[in-house]
N, CA, C and O of each residue as an XYZ file, in Angstrom:
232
protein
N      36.267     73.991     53.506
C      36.620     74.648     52.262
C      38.088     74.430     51.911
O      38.505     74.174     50.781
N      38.842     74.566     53.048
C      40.474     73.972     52.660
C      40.566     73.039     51.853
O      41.333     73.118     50.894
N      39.723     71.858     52.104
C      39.804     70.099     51.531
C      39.764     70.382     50.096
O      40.466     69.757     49.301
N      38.911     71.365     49.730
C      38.150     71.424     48.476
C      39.701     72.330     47.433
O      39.881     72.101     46.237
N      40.457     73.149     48.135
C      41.301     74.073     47.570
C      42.661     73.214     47.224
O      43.384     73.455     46.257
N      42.867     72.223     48.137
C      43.967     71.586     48.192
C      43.800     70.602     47.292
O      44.740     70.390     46.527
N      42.578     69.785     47.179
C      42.322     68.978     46.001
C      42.267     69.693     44.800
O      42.437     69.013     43.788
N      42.123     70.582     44.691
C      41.884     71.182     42.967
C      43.646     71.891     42.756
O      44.320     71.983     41.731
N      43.879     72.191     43.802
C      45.596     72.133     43.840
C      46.317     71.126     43.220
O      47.175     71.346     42.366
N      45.970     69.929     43.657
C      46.745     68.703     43.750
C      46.582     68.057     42.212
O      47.438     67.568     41.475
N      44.957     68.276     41.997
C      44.694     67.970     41.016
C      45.337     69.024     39.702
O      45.933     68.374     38.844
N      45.288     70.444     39.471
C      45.985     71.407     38.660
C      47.213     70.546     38.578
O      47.267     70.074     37.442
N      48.179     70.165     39.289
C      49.530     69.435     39.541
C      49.732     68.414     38.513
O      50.385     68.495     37.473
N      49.128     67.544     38.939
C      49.074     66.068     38.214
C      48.525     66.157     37.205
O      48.815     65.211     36.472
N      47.691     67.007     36.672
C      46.904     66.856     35.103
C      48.268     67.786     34.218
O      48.519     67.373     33.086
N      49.056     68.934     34.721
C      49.853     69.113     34.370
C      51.018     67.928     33.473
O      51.251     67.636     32.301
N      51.575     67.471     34.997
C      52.351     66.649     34.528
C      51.877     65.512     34.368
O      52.705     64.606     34.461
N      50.785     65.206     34.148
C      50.111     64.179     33.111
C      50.646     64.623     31.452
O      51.454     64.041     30.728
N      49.967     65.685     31.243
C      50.356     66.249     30.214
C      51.257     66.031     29.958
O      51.452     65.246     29.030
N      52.545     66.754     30.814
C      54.148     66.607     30.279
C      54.363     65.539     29.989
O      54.964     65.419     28.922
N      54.064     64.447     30.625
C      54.538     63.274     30.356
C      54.442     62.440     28.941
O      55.366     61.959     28.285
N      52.836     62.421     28.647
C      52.801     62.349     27.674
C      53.324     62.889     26.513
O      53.491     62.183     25.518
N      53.715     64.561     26.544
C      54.216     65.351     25.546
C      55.951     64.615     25.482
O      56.834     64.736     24.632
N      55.920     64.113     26.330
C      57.699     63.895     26.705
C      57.603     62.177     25.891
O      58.301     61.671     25.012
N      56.613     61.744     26.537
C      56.323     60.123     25.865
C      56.341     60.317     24.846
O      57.437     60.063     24.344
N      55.148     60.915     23.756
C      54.961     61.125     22.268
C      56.527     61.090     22.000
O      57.213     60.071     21.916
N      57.035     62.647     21.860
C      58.542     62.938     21.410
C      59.771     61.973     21.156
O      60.590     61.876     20.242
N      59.544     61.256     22.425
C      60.227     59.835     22.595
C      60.051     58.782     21.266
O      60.907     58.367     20.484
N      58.749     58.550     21.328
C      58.251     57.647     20.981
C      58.517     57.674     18.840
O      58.859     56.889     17.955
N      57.995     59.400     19.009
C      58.294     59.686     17.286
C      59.997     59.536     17.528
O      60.584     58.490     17.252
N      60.527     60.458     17.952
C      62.605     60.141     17.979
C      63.185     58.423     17.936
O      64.255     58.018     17.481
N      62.114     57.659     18.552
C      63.061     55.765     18.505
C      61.942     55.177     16.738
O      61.937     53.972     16.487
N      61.339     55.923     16.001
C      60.598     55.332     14.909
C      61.517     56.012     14.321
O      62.086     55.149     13.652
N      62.201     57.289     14.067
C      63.049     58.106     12.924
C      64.294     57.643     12.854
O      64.957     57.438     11.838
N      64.704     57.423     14.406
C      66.018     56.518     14.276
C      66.115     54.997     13.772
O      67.113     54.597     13.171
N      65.059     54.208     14.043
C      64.881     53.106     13.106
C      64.578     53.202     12.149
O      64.993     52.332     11.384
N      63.902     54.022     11.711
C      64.162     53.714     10.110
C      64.773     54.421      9.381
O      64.603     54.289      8.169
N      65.599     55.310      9.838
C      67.101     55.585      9.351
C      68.517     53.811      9.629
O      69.438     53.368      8.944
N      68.018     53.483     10.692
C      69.230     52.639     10.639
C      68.545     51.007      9.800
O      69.193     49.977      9.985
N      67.466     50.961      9.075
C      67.235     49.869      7.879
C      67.771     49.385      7.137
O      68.135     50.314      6.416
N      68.214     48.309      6.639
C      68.916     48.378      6.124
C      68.378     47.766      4.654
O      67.753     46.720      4.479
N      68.766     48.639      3.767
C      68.477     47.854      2.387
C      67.720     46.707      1.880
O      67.873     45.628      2.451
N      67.036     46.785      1.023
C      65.923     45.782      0.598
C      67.437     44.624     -0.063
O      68.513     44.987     -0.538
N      66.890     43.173      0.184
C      67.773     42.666     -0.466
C      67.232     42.858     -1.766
O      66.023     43.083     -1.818
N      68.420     42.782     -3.720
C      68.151     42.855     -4.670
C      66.848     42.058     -5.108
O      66.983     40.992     -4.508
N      65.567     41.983     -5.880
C      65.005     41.141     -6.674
C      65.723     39.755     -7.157
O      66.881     39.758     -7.573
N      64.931     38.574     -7.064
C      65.846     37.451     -7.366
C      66.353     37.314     -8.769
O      65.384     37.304     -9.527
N      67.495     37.204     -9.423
C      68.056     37.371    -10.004
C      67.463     36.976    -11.421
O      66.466     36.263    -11.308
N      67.872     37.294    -12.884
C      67.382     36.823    -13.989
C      67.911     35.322    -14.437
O      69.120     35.092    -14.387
N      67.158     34.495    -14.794
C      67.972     33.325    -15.522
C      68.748     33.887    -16.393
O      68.462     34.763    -17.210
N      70.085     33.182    -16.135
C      71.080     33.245    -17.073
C      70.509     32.454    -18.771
O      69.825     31.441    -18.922
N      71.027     33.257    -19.701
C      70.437     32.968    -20.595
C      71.562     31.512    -21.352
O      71.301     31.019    -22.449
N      72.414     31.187    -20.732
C      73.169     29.721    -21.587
C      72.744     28.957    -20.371
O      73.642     28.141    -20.163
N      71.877     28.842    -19.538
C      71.421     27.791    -18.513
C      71.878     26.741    -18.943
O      71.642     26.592    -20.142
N      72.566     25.754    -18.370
C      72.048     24.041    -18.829
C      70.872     23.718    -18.586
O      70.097     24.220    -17.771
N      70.680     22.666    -19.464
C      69.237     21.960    -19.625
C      69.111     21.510    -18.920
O      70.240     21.372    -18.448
N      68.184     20.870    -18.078
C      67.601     20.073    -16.960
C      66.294     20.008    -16.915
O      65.455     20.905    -16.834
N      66.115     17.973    -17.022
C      65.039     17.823    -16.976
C      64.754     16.721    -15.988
O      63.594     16.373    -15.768
C-alpha cells in the first residue's frame, strides 16, 4: 500500500508543476509576441505617385 501512496504523491507533484510550467511558458510566450510587436517597425510609405511633368520615354 506504501508503493501506491508514494506514487500518487509523486504524481500530485509533477502534474502540479506540469501545470506551472506551462502557466509560466504561456505568460512567456504572450510577453516575447507584445514586445515584438511593439518594437515593429513602420510599414514602408505606398510607392510613390508619378510625378506629373515626367519626361517622355519611349
Amino acid at each position: 500500500m506504501t508503493d501506491k501512496t508514494e506514487k500518487s504523491e509523486k504524481s500530485a507533484w509533477t502534474g502540479k508543476a506540469a501545470l506551472a510550467g506551462a502557466a509560466i511558458g504561456s505568460a512567456a510566450l504572450a510577453a516575447a509576441l507584445l514586445y515584438a510587436s511593439s518594437r515593429r517597425k513602420p510599414k514602408a510609405p505606398a510607392a510613390l505617385p508619378a510625378p506629373e511633368d515626367a519626361p517622355e520615354t519611349d
